[in-house]
N, C-alpha and C positions, 0 to 999 in steps of 0.2 A: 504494500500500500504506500502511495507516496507521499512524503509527509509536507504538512503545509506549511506555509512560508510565513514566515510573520519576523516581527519588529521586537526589538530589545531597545525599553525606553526607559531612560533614567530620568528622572522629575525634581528639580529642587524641590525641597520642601521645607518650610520655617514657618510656624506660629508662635509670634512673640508672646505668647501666656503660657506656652507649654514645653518649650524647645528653648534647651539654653544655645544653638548653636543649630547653624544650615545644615541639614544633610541632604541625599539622594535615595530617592527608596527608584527599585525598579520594576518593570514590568511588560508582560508578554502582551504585544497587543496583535492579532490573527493583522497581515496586510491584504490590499488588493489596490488594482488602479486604480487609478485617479482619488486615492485617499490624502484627505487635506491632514493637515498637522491638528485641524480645531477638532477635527474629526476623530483625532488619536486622543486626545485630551479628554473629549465628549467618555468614547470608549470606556477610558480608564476611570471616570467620574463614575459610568452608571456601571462599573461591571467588578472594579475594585474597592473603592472608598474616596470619598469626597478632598479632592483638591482645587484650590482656588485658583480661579482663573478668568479673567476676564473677554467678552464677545459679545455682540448685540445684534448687526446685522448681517452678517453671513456671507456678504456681498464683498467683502473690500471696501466700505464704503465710511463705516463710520469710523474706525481705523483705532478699535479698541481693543483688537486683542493681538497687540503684540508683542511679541518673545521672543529670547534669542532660541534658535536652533543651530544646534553643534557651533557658536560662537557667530550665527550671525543674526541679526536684527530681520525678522520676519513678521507679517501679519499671516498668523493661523490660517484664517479661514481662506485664503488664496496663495498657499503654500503646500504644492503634492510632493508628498513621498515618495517618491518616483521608484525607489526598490526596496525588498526584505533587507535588512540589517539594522543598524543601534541608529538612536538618535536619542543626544542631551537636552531637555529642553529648559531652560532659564529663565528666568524675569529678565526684564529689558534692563540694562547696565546704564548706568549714572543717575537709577532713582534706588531711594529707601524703599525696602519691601516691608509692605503690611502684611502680606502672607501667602506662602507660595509663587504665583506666578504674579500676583497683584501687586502693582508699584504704584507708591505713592505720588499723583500726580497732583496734586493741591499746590505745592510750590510752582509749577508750570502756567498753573489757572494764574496764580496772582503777580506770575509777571505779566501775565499775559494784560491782567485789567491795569498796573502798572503804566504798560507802553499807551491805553487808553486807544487801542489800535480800529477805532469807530471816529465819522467822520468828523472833522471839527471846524469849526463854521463860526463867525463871530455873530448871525442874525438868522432867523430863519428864513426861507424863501417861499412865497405862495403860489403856487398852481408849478408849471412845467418849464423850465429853462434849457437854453440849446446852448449845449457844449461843444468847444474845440477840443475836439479828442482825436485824436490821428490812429488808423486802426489798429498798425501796432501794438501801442501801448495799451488801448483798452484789448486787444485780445489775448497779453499778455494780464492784462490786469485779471480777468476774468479766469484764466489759466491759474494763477498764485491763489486766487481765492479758492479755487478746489482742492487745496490743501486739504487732507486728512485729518490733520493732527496727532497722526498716531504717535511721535516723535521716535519712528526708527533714526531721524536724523542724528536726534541728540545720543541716544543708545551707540552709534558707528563712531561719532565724534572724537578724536582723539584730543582735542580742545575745549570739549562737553566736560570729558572725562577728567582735566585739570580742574574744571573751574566746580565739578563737582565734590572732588576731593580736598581741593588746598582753592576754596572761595575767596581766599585773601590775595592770590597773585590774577585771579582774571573772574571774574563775571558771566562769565559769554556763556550759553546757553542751551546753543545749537540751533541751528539753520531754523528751524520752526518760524522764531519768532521777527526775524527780518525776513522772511519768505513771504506770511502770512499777515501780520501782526503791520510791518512795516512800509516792506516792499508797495503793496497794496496803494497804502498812502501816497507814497511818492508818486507813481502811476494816476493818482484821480486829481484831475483839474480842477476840481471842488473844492480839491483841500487847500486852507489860506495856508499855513505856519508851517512851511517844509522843513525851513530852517531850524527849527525843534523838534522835528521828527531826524534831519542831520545828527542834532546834537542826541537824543534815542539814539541814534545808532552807536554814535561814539564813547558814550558815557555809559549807558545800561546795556548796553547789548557786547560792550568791546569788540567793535569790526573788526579789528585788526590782529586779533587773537585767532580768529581765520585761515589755515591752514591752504586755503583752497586745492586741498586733498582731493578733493571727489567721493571722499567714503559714503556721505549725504547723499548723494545722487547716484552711489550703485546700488544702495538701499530704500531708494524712494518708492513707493508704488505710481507714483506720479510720473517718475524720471525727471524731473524738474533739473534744469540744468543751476543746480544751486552756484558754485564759483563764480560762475559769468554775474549774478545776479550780484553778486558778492564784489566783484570786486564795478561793478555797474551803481552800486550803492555807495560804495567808497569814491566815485564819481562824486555824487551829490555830494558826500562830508567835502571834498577838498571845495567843488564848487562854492559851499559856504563859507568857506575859508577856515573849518574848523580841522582840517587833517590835511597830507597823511601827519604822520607822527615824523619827529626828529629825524630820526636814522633812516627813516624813508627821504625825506627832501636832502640830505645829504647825496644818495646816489644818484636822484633825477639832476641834483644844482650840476654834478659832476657831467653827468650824460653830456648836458646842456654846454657845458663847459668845453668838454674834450672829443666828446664822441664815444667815450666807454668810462663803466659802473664803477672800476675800480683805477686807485692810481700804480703808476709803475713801479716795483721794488725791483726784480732784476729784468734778465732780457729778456724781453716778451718773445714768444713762440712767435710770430712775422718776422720779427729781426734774424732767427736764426733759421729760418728756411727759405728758399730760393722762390721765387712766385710759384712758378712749373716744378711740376716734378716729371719727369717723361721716363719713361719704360719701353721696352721693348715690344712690338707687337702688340700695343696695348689693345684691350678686348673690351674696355670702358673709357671715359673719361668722364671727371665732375669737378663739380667747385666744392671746398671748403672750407664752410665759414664756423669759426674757430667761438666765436663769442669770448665773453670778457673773462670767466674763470680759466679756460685752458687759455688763453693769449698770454696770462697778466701770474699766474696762482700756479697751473698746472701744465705747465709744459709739455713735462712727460707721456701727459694723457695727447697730448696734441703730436707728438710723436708718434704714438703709438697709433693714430688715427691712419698718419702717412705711411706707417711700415705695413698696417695691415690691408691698405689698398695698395699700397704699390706691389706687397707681396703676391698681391693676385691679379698680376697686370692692368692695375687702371692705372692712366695719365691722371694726376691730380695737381689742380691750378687753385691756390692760395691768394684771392686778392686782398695786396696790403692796403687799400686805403676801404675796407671793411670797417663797420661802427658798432657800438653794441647794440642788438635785438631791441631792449627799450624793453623788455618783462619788466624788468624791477620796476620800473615807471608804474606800467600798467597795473600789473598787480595790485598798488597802491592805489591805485583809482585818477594817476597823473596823464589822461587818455593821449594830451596833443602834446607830448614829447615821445612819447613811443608810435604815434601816428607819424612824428617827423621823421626819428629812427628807421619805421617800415621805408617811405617813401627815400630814402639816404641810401638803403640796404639795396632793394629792391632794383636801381640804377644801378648800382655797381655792378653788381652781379648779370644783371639783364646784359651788360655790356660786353661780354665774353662769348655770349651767342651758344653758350651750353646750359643745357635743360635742369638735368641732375644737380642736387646740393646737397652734401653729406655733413650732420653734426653731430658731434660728441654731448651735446647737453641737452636732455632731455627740456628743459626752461626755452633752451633758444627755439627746439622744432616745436613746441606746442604756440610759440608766439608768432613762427614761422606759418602753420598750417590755419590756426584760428584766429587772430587779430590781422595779421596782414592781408589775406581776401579782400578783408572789411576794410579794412585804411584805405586801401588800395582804388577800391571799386568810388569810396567816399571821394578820394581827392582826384581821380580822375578818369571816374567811369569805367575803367577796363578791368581785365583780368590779366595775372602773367603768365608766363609757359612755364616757368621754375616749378621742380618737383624734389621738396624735402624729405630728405630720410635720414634716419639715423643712423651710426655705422653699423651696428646687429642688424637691424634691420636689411638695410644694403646688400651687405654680406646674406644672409639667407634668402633673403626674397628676391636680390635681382642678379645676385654671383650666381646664387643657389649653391647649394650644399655638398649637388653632385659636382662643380666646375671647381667649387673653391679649393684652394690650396692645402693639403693636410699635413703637408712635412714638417710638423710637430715635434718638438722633443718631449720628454716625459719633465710635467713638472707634479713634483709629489708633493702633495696638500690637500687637508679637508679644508672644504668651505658650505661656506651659504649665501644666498644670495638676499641682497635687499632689492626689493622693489621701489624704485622711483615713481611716484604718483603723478605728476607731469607724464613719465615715462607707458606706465600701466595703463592707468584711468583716463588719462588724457589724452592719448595718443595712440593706443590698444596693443602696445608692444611689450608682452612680456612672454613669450615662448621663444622669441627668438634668441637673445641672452642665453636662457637654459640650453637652450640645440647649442651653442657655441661650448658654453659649458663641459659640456658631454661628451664633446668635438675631441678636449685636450687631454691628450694621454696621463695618467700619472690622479688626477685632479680627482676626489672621493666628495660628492657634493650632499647636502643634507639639504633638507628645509628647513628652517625656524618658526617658531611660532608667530603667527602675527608679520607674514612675512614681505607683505603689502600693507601695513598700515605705516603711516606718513613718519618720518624721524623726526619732525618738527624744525624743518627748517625751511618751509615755501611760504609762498604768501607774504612774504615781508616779515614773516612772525619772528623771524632770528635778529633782523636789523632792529624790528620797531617794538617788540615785544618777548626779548630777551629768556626772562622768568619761564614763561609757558614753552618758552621753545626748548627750555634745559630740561622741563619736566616730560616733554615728550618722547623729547633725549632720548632720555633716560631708560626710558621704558621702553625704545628698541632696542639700546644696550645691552640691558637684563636679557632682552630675547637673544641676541647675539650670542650673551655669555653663556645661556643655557643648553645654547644650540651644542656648545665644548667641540670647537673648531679652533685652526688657527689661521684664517682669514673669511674676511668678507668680502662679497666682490658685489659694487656697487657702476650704476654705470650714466654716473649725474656727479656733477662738480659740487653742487651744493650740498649732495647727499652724502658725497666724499668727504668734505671739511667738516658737516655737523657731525656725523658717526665718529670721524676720527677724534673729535675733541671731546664726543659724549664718553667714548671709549677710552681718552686718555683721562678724563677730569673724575669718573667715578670707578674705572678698573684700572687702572695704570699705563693703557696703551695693550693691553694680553693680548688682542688679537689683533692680527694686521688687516688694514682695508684698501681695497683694489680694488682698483679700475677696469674692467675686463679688457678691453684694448691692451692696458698695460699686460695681464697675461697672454694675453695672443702674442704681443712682440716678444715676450718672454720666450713663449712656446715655437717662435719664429726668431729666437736665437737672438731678440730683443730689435728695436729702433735702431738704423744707420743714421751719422751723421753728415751734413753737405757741407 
């Protein structure tokens, strides 16, 4: 007889009258397709013994029962268990739990009536008024207000999660409430006092504690593209003249200034390579635009970039009067220096009359691929031919895997890899890293936990918001160390400099962190010099 297939599910469970401490009880629940998560909960409620859990309309709609499953933020009832095996299920993280799966959301409510996020008007008006509303904005406005509330955003939050534990270094909330709460306002031509909804932003909400990870938007049931709106609202704060913060108008005065984020300490990566690179028989050609960490910080990595294309016969052309991307700008909500940046960029490069553009930083190609369309099209109607990739990416998708070069040496070392969020979420590249990975002889790779959540250094939050960014630090650190490797291999500049300082300020430096380029020229017998 064959036996039937069913599910092993473990249930936090705590009732603060009877339970001096959380545990897990478990249990057999029979599966079958198309079985929701509320449906295993429902199960275990009428067929073992009563666990608390919150649901009301069944639908996805009211956006009340949600829970983490195996560590991620889900709503039950539009959540299928798609096969027999285990599943952990949790209350939603960064709220107190009343009991079992139920979090206390009364602190959520009274921000909410706080931001006062209903319309505000100094007079009433009688009968029916015609508005200038441009359709955009109200179709977005109408879009934000279908907000759920479930607050999966705040649960993914890696910046939720600070300001839920240690309240005294940030406030910030989670995406919810500038989504919903805010957003909204700014969008209705009704509303008189925006300039107070600005300062909302900046003072109770802490924008700038904003990681613009994406973790809120791979969790939304909405898919709302929360960052954009994020850093679109950090728009408004600078408009009113109330932002960004200090360390943010340091790197735009700079832009403005020089043409790149950072100033020169030693020879920048243009000074020591020749514009061209030529090869023999080459089977490619592209431009490589370097941005301001590998130019200015990392070198090596910018080596590494050229050993591992030239290795595999592409001609690669370096133009030196290249400027920085303008992200940091953006990010911050400083839209018309990074709009000047795109259209500075954008010439240079168009003038070489090659399509292809290959980057080492995951920051430059998401500003490359999403802001510049847009600049672009704004300041003079067109589109370009330019087509960004990153160097993994490159390498697998357009060398391919079968042409690429393999004469690899053995390099012997465990690692793990971090996810860059720019890199992942924002630009969908994150298999192609691993296949390079896997490529180099010698190399024993693990995963870590938590291996895609943000190190807390994007979004401005390292320049302008220090505190939250050590705390997030920190806690991909701990996953690093847990992972008991002796390297990390990262493949983002910014994600290179926070890890190695989270790693050297709270473990001593224990594990080394790498640039995967940097091991490919390794495993290619390292970078030549010209």
């Amino acid at each position: 007889m064959e036996e039937k297939q069913g599910l092993v599910v473990r249930v936090f469970r705590y009732d603060p009258t009877v339970d001096e401490k959380p545990y897990y009880a478990s249990y057999y629940v029979p599966w079958r397709e198309g079985m929701t998560v509320l449906e295993v909960l429902r199960f275990i409620y009428e067929n073992y013994e009563p666990i608390a859990f919150r649901y009301h309309c069944r639908s996805g709609v009211c956006g009340a029962c949600g829970v983490m499953v195996n560590g991620r933020p889900v709503l039950a009832c539009r959540t299928y268990v798609e096969a027999p095996g285990e599943l952990v299920i949790e209350p939603l993280k960064n709220f107190r739990v009343i009991r079992d799966l139920v979090v206390d959301r009364r602190p959520m409510l009274e921000q909410t009536v706080k931001l006062k996020p209903w319309l505000m008007r100094s007079q009433r008006t009688s009968g029916f008024e015609k508005l200038e509303w441009p359709l955009e904005e109200r179709d977005k406005f109408y879009l934000l207000a279908s907000c759920r509330e479930c607050y999966l955003c705040r649960a993914a939050c890696p910046a939720a999660e600070v300001g839920f534990r240690k309240p005294e270094i940030t406030r910030y909330p989670g995406a919810k409430f500038y989504v919903r709460d805010l957003a909204t306002r700014f969008l209705d031509p009704r509303e008189e006092d925006k300039q107070q909804r600005a300062l909302q932003l900046k003072e109770d909400i802490d924008a700038y504690a904003c990681t613009t990870c994406k973790k809120c938007w791979e969790v939304c049931p909405r898919e709302f593209e929360i960052p954009e709106m994020m850093e679109e609202l950090r728009g408004y704060i600078a408009k009113a003249g109330l932002g960004p913060l200090n360390g943010h108008i340091m790197f735009a005065d700079f832009i403005k200034r020089t043409g790149r984020a950072v100033e020169k300490q030693t020879t920048p990566l243009l000074e020591l390579v020749p514009e061209v690179i030529d090869v023999a028989n080459p089977i490619d050609e592209v431009l490589f635009f370097t941005g301001c960490l590998i130019d200015f910080r990392l070198q090596k990595v910018g080596l590494g970039v050229i050993d591992a294309l030239r290795k595999n016969n592409v001609r690669v052309i370096i133009p030196k009067d290249q400027q920085c991307c303008g992200s940091p700008a953006i990010r911050s909500g400083l839209f018309d220096v990074g709009k000047a940046q795109a259209i500075k960029n954008i010439e240079v490069f168009e003038r070489y009359g090659v399509e292809k553009v290959v980057m080492g930083c995951p920051g430059c190609l998401l500003t490359w691929k999403k802001n510049y369309p847009k600049f672009l099209y704004e300041v003079e109607k067109r589109q370009s031919r330019l087509q960004v990739y990153e160097i993994t990416e490159y390498l697998v998708n357009v060398i391919g895997l079968d042409r690429m070069n393999k004469n690899f040496r053995t390099v012997d070392m465990t690692v793990t890899y971090h996810d860059s969020c720019h890199l992942r979420r924002g630009c969908g590249i994150w298999k192609e890293p691993r296949e390079l990975i896997n490529m180099i002889p010698g190399l024993k790779f693990r995963e870590m936990n938590e291996y895609d959540v943000c190190c807390g250094s994007g979004g401005g939050v390292r320049a302008g918001r220090r505190p939250v960014s050590v705390e997030i630090g920190k806690r991909k650190a701990d996953n690093i160390m847990a992972a008991n490797v002796e390297g990390v291999i990262v493949e983002c500049p910014f994600c290179y400099i926070q890890i190695r300082d989270m790693l050297q300020q709270f473990y001593g430096g224990k594990v080394k962190v790498l640039y995967l380029v940097d091991l490919i020229a390794e495993a290619y017998k390292g970078a030549e010099s010209w």
